[in-house]
Backbone as a chain_set.jsonl record, in Angstrom:
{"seq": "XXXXXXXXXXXXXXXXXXXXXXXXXXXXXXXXXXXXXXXXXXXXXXXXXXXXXXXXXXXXXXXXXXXXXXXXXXXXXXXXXXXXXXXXXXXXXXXXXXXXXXXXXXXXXXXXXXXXXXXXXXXXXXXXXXXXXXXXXXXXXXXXXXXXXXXXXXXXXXXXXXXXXXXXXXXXXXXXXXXXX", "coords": {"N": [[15.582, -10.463, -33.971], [17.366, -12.103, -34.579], [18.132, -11.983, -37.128], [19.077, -9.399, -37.062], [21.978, -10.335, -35.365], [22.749, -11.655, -37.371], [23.555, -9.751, -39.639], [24.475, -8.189, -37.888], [27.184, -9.917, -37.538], [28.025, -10.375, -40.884], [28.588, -7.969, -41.019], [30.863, -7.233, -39.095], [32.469, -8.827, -40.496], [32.772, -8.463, -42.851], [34.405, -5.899, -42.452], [36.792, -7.05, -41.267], [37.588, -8.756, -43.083], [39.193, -7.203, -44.987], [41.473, -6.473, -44.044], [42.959, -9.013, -44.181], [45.543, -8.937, -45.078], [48.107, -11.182, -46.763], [46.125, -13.395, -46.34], [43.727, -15.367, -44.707], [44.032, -15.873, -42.32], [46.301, -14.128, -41.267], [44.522, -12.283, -40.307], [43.603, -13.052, -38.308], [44.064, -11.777, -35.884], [42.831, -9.209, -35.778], [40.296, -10.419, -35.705], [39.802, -11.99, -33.637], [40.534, -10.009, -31.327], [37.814, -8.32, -31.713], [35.682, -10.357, -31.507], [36.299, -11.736, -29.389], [37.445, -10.561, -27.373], [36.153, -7.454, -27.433], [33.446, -8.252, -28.332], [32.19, -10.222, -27.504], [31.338, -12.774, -27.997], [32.604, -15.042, -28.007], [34.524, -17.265, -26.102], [37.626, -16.594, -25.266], [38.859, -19.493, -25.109], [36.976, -20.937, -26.934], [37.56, -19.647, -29.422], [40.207, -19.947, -29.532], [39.761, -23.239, -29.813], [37.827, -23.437, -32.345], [39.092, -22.296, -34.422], [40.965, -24.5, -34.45], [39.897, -26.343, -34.964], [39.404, -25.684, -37.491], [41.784, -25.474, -38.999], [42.661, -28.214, -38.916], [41.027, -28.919, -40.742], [40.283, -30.218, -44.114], [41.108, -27.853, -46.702], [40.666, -24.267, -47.176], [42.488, -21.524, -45.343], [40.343, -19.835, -44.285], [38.346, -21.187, -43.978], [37.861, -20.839, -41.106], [36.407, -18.619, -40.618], [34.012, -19.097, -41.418], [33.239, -21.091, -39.824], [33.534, -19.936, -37.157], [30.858, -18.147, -37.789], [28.671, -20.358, -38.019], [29.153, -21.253, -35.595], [28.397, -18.685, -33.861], [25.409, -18.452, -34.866], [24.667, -20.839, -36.148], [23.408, -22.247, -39.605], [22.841, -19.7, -40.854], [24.594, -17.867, -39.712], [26.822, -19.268, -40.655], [26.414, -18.082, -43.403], [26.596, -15.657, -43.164], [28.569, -14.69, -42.171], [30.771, -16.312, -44.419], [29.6, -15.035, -46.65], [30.612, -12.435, -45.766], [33.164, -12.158, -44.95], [34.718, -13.188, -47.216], [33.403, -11.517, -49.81], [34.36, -8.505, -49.583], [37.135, -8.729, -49.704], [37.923, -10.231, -52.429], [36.487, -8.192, -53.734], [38.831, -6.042, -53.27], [40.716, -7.217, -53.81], [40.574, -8.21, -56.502], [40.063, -5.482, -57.637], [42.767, -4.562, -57.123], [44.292, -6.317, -58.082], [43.808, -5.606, -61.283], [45.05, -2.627, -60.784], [47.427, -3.511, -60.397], [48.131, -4.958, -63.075], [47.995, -3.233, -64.819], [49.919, -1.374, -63.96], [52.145, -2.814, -64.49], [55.87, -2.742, -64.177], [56.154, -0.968, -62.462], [58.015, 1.376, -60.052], [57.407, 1.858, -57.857], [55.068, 0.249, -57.267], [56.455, -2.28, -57.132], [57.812, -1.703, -54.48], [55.569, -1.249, -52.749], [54.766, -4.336, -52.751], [57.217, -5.268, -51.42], [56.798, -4.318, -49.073], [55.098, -5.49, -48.098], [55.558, -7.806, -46.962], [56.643, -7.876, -44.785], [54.891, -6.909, -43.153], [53.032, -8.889, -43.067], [53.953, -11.183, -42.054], [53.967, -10.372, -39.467], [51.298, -10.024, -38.638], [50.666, -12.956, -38.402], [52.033, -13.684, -36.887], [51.554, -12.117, -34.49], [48.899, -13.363, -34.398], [49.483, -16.018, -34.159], [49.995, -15.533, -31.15], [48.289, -14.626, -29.835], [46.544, -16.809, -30.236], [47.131, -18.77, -28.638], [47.894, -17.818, -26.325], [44.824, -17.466, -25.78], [44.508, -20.497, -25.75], [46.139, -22.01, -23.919], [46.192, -23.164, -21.323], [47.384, -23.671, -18.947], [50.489, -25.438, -17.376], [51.648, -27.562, -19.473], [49.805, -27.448, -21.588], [50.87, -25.018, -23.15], [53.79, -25.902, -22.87], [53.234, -28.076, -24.662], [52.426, -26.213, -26.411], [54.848, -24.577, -27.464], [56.667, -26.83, -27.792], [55.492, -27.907, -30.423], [55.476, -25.68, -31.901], [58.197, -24.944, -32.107], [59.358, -27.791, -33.198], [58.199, -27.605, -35.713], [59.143, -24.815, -36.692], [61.684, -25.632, -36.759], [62.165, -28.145, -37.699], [62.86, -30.133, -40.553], [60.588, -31.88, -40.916], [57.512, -33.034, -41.578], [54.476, -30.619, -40.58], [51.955, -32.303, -39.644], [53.534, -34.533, -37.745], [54.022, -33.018, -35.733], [51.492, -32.473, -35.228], [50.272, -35.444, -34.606], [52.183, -35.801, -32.276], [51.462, -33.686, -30.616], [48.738, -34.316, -30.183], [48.502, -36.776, -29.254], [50.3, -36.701, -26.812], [48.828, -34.658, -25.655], [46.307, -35.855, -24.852], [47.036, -38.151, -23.249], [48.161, -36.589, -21.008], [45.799, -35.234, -20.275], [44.294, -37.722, -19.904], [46.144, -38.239, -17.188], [45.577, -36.098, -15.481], [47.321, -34.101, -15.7], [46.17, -32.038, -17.55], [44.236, -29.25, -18.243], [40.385, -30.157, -19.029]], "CA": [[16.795, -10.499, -33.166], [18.218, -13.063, -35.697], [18.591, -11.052, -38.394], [20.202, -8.288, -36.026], [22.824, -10.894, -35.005], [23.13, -12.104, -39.048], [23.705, -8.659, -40.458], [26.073, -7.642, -37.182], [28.328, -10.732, -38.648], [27.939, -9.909, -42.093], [29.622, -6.311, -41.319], [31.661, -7.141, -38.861], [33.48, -10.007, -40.764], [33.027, -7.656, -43.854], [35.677, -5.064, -42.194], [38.183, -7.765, -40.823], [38.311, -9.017, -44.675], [40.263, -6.153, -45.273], [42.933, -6.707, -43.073], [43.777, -10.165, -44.918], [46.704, -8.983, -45.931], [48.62, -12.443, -46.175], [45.397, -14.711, -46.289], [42.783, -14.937, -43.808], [44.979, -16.276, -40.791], [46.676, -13.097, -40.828], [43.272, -11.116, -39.832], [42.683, -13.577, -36.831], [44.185, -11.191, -34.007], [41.568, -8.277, -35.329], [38.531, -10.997, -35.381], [39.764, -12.507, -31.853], [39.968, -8.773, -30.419], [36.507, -8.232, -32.046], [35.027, -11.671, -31.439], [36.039, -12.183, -27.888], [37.179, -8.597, -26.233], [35.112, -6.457, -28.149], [31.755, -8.278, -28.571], [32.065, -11.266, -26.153], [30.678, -13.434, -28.573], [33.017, -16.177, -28.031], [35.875, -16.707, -24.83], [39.354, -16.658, -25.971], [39.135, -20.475, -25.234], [35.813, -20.892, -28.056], [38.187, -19.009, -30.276], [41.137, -21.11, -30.156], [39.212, -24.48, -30.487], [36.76, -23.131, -33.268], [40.483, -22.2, -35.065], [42.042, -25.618, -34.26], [39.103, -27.737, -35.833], [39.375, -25.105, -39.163], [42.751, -25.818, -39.019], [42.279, -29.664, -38.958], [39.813, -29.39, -41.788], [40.772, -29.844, -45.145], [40.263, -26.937, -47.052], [41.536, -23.186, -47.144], [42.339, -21.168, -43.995], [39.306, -19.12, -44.315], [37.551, -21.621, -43.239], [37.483, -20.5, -39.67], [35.455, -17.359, -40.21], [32.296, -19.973, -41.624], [33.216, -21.509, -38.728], [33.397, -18.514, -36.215], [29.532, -17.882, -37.943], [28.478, -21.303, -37.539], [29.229, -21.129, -33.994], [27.628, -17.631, -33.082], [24.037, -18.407, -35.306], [24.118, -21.295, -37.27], [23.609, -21.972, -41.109], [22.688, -18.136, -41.382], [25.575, -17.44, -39.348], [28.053, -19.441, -41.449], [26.487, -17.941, -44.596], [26.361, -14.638, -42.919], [30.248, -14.966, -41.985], [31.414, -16.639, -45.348], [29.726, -14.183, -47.83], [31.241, -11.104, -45.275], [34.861, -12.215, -44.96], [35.162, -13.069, -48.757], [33.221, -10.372, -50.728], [35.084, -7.467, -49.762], [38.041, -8.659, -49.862], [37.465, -10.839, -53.278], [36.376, -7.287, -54.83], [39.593, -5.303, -53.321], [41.996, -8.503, -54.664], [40.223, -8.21, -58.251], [40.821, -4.305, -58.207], [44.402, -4.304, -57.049], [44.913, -7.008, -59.703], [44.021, -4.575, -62.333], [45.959, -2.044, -61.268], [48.933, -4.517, -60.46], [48.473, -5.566, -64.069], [48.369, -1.78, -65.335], [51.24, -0.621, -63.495], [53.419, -3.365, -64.734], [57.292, -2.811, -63.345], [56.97, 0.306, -61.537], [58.977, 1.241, -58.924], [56.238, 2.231, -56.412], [54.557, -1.345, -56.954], [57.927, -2.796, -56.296], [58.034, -1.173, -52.781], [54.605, -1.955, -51.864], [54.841, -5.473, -52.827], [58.032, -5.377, -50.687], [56.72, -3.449, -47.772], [53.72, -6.077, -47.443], [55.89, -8.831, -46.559], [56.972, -7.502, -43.077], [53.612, -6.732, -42.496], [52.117, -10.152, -43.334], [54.517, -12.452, -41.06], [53.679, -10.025, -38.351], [50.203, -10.172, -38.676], [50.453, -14.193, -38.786], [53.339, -13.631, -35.661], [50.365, -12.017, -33.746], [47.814, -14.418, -34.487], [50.048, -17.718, -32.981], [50.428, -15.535, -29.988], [46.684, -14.238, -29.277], [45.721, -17.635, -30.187], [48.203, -19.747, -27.914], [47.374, -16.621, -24.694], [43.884, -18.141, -25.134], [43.979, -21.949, -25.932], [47.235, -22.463, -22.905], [45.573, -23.167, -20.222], [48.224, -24.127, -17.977], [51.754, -25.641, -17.645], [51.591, -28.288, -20.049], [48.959, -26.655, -22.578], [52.126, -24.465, -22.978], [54.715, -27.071, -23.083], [52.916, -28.348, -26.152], [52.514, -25.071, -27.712], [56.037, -24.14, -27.721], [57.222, -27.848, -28.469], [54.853, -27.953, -31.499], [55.896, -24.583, -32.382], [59.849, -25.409, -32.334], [59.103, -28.645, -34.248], [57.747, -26.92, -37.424], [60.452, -24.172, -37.151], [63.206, -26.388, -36.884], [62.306, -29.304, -38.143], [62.035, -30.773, -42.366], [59.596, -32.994, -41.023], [56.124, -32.601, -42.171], [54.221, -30.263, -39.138], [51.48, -33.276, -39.076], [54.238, -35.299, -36.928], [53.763, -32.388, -34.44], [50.115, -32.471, -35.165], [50.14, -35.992, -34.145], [52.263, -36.176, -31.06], [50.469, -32.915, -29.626], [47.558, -34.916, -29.945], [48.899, -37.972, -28.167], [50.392, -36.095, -25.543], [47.296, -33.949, -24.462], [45.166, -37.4, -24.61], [47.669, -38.737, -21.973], [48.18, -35.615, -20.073], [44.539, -34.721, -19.942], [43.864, -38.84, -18.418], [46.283, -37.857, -15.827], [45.136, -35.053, -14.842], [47.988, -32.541, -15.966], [45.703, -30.773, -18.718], [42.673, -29.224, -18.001], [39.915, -30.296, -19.839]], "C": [[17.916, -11.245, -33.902], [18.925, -12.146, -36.635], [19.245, -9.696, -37.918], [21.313, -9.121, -36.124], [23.275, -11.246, -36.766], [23.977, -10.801, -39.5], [25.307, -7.975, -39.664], [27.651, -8.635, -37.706], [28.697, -10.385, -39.721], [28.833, -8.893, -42.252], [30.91, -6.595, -40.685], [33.14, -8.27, -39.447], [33.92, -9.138, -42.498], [34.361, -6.541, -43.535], [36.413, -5.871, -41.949], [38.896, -8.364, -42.405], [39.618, -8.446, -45.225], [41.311, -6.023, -45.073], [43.443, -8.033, -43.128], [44.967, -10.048, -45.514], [47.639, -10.418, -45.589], [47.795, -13.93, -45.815], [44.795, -14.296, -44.997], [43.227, -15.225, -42.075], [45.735, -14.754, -40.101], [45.858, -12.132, -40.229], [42.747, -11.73, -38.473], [43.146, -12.769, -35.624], [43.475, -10.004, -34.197], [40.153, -8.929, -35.005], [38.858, -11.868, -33.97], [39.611, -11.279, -31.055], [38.364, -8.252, -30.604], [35.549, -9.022, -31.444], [34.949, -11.73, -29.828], [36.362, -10.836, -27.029], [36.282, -8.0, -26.202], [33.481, -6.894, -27.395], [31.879, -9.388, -28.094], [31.214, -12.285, -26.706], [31.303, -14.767, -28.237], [34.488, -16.352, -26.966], [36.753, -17.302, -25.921], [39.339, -18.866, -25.55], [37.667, -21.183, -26.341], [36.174, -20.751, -29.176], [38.878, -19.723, -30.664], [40.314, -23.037, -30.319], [38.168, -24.294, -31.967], [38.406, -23.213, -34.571], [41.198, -23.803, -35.278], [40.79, -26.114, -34.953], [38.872, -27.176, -37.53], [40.834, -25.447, -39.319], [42.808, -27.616, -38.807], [41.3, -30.3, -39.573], [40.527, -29.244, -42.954], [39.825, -28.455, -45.948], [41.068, -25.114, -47.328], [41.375, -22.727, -45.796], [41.219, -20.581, -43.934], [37.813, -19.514, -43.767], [37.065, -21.276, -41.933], [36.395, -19.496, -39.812], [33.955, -18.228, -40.297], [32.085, -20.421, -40.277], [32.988, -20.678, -37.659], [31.399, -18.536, -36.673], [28.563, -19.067, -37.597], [28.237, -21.237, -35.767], [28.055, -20.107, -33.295], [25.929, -17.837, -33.975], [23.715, -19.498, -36.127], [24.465, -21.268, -38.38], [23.433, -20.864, -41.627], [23.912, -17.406, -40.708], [26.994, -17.391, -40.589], [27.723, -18.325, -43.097], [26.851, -16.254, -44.708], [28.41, -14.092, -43.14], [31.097, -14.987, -43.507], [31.577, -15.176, -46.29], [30.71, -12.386, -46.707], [33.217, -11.154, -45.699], [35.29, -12.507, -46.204], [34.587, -12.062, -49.718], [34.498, -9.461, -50.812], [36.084, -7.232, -50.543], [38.711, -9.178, -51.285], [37.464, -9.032, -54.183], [37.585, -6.471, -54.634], [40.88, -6.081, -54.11], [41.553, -7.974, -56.371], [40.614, -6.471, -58.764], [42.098, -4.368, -58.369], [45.138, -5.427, -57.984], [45.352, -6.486, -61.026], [44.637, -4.1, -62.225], [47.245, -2.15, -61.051], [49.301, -4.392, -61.978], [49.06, -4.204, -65.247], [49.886, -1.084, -65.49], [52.446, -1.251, -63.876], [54.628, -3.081, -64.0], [57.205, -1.523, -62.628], [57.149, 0.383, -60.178], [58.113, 1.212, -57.535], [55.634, 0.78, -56.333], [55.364, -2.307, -56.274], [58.078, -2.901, -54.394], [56.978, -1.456, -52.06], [54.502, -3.012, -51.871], [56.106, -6.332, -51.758], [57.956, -5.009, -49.053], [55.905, -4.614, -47.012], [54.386, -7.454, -46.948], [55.897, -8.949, -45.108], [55.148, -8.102, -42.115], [52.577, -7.915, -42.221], [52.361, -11.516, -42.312], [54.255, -11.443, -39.575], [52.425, -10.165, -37.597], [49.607, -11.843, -38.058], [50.808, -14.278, -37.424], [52.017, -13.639, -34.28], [49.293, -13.135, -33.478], [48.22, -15.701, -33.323], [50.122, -16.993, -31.586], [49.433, -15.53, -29.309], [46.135, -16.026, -28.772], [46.109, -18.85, -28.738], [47.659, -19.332, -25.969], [45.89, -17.564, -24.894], [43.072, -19.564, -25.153], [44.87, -22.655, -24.043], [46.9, -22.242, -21.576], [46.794, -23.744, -18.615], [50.167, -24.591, -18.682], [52.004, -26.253, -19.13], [51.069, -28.02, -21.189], [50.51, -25.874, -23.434], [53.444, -24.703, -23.578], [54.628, -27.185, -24.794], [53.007, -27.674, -27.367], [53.442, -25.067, -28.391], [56.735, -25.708, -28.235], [56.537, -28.34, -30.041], [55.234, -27.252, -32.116], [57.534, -24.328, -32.85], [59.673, -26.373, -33.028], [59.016, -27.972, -35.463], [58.406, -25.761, -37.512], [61.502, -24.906, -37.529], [63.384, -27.46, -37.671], [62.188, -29.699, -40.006], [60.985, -31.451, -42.073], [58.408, -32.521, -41.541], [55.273, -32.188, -40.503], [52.917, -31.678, -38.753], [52.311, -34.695, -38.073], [53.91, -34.424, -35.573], [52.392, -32.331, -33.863], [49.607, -34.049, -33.773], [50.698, -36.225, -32.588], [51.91, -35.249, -30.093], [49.242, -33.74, -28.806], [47.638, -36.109, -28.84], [49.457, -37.796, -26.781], [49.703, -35.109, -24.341], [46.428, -34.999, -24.515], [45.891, -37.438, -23.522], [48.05, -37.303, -20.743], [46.907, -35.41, -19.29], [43.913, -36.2, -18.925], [45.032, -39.1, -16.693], [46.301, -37.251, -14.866], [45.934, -33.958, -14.569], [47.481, -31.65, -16.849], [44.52, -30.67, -18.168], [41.823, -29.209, -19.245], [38.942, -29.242, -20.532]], "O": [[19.121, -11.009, -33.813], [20.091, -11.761, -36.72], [19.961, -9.065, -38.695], [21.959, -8.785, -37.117], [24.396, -10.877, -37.115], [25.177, -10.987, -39.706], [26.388, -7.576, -40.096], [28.747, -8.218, -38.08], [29.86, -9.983, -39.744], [29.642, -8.756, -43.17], [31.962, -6.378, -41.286], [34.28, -8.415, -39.006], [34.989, -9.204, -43.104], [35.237, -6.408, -44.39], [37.373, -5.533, -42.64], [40.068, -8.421, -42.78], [40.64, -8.948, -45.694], [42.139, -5.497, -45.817], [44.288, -8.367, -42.298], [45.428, -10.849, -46.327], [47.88, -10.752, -44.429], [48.218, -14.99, -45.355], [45.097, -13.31, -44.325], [42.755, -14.811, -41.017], [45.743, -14.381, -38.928], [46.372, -11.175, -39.65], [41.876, -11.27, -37.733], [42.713, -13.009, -34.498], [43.246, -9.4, -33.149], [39.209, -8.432, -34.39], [37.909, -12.353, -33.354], [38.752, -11.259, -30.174], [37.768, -7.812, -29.622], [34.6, -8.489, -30.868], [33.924, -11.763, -29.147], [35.63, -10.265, -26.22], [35.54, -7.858, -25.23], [32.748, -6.376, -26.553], [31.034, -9.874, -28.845], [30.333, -12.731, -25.97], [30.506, -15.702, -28.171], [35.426, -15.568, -27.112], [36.666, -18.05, -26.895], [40.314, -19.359, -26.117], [37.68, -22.403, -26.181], [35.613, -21.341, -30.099], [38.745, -20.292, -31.748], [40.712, -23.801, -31.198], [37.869, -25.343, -32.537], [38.593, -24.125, -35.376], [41.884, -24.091, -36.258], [41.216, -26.298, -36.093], [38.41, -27.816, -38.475], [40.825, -25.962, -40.437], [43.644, -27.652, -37.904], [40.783, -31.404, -39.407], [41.35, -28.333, -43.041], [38.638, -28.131, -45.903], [42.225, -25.125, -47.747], [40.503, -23.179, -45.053], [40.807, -21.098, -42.896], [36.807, -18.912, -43.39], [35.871, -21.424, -41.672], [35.44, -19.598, -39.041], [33.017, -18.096, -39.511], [31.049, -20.238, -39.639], [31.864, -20.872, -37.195], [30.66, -18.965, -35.786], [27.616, -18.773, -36.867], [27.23, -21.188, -35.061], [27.153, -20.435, -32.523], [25.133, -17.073, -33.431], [22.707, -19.425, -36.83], [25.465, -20.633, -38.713], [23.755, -20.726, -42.807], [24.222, -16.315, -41.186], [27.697, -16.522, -41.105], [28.662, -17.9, -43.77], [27.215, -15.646, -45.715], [29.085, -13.442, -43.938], [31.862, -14.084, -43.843], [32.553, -14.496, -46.606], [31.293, -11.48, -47.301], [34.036, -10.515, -46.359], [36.414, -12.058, -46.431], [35.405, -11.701, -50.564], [35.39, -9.508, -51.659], [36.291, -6.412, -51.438], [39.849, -8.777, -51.529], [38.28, -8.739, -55.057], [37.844, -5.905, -55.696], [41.752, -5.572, -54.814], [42.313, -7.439, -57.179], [41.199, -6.157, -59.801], [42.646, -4.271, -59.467], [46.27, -5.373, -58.465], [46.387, -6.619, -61.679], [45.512, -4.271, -63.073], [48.104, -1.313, -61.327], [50.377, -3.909, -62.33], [49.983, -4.153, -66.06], [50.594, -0.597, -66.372], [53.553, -0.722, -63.771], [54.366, -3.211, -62.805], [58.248, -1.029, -62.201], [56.622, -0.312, -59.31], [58.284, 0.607, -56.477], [55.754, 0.177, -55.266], [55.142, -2.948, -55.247], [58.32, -3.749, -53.535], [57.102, -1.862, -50.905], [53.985, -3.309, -50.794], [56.06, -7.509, -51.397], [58.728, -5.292, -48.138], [55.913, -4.788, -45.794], [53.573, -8.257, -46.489], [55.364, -9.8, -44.398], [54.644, -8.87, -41.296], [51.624, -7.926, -41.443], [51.604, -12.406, -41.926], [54.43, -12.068, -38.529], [52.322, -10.354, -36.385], [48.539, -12.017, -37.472], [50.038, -14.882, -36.677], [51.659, -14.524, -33.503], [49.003, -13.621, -32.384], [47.702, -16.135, -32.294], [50.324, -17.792, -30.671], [49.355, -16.201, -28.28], [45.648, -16.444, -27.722], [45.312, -19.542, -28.104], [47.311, -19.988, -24.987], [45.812, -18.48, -24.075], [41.914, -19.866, -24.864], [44.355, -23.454, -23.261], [47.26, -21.311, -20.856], [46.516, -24.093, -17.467], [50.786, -24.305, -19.708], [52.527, -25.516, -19.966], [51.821, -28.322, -22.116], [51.033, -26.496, -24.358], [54.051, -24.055, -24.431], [55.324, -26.768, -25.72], [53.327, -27.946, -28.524], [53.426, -25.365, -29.585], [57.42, -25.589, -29.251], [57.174, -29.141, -30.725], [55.56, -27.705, -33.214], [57.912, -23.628, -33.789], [59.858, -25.905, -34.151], [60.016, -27.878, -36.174], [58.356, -25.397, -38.687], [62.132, -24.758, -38.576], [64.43, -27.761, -38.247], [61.138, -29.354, -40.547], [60.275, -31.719, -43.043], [58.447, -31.378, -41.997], [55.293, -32.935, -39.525], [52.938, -32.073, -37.587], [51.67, -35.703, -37.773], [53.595, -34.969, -34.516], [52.051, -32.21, -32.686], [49.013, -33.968, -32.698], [49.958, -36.713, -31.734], [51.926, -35.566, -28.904], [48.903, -33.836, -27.627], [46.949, -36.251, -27.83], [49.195, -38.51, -25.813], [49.814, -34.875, -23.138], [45.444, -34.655, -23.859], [45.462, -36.718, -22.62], [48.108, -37.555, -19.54], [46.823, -35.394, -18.062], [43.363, -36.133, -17.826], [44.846, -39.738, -15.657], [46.754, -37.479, -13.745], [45.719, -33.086, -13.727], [48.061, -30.585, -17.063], [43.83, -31.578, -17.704], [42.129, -28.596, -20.267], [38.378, -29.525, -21.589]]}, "num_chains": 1, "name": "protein.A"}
């Protein structure tokens, strides 16, 4: 039954690879529709905390998917997870390198290298929204989002200032009983 659940990771983190265009953050609103719609492996509030503690790890974003495997099986999970979501995509990067390097200046490379931008902040766009729909549990949850989220648009500061007074303000929210825990 293990090794059912190992192998179903394995593939299904093997196809979301693919859809890294932009790093592995950009693929989190097909592995949250997968993860928690789809295959009910994990609620949209499992999702966004599993995300927020890979995101509060040093390290690359990619981390989350070990994490995501971790979660659903374990050390065969994470390993199941890791090697899925980086092979693929690891061997389609090393092709399209080559024939990046081949094609040198031409015009068609140009345009796809130009096209993939759109596509990459949309991808990312998605992600903060999926993830936000299932961490924002209320008014305040909310509040934070969007005041965290305006901070690190607007602000030069470094986003760990927002990091921190999120943090300090759902501590004190949550002991007065405006956040749910």
């Amino acid at each position: 039954m293990k090794d059912d659940l190992l192998l179903q990771i394995f593939l299904r983190f093997a196809g979301i690879s693919l859809l890294a265009v932009g790093g592995a953050t950009a693929a989190l609103p097909e592995a949250q529709r997968q993860i928690v719609g789809e295959l009910h492996w994990l609620t949209g509030a499992e999702f966004a905390e599993t995300f927020a503690i890979a995101q509060t790890s040093p390290g690359p974003n990619v981390i989350v998917f070990s994490l995501f495997g971790w979660r659903l099986a374990g050390l065969g999970g994470l390993l199941a997870a890791t090697l899925g979501i980086l092979g693929p995509s690891s061997l389609l990067a090393f092709a399209a390198a080559r024939t990046m390097r081949r094609a040198g200046e031409a015009v068609w490379l140009a345009r796809l290298k130009k096209a993939l931008i759109p596509l990459a902040i949309g991808l990312m766009a998605a992600n903060g929204y999926l993830l936000a729909r299932g961490a924002d549990s209320g008014f305040v949850a909310t509040l934070i989002t969007v005041a965290a989220a305006a901070f690190v648009a607007l602000s030069p500061r470094s986003p760990l200032w927002a990091m921190l007074a999120a943090a300090i303000l759902a501590v004190v929210a949550s002991r007065s009983g405006f956040l749910a825990s």
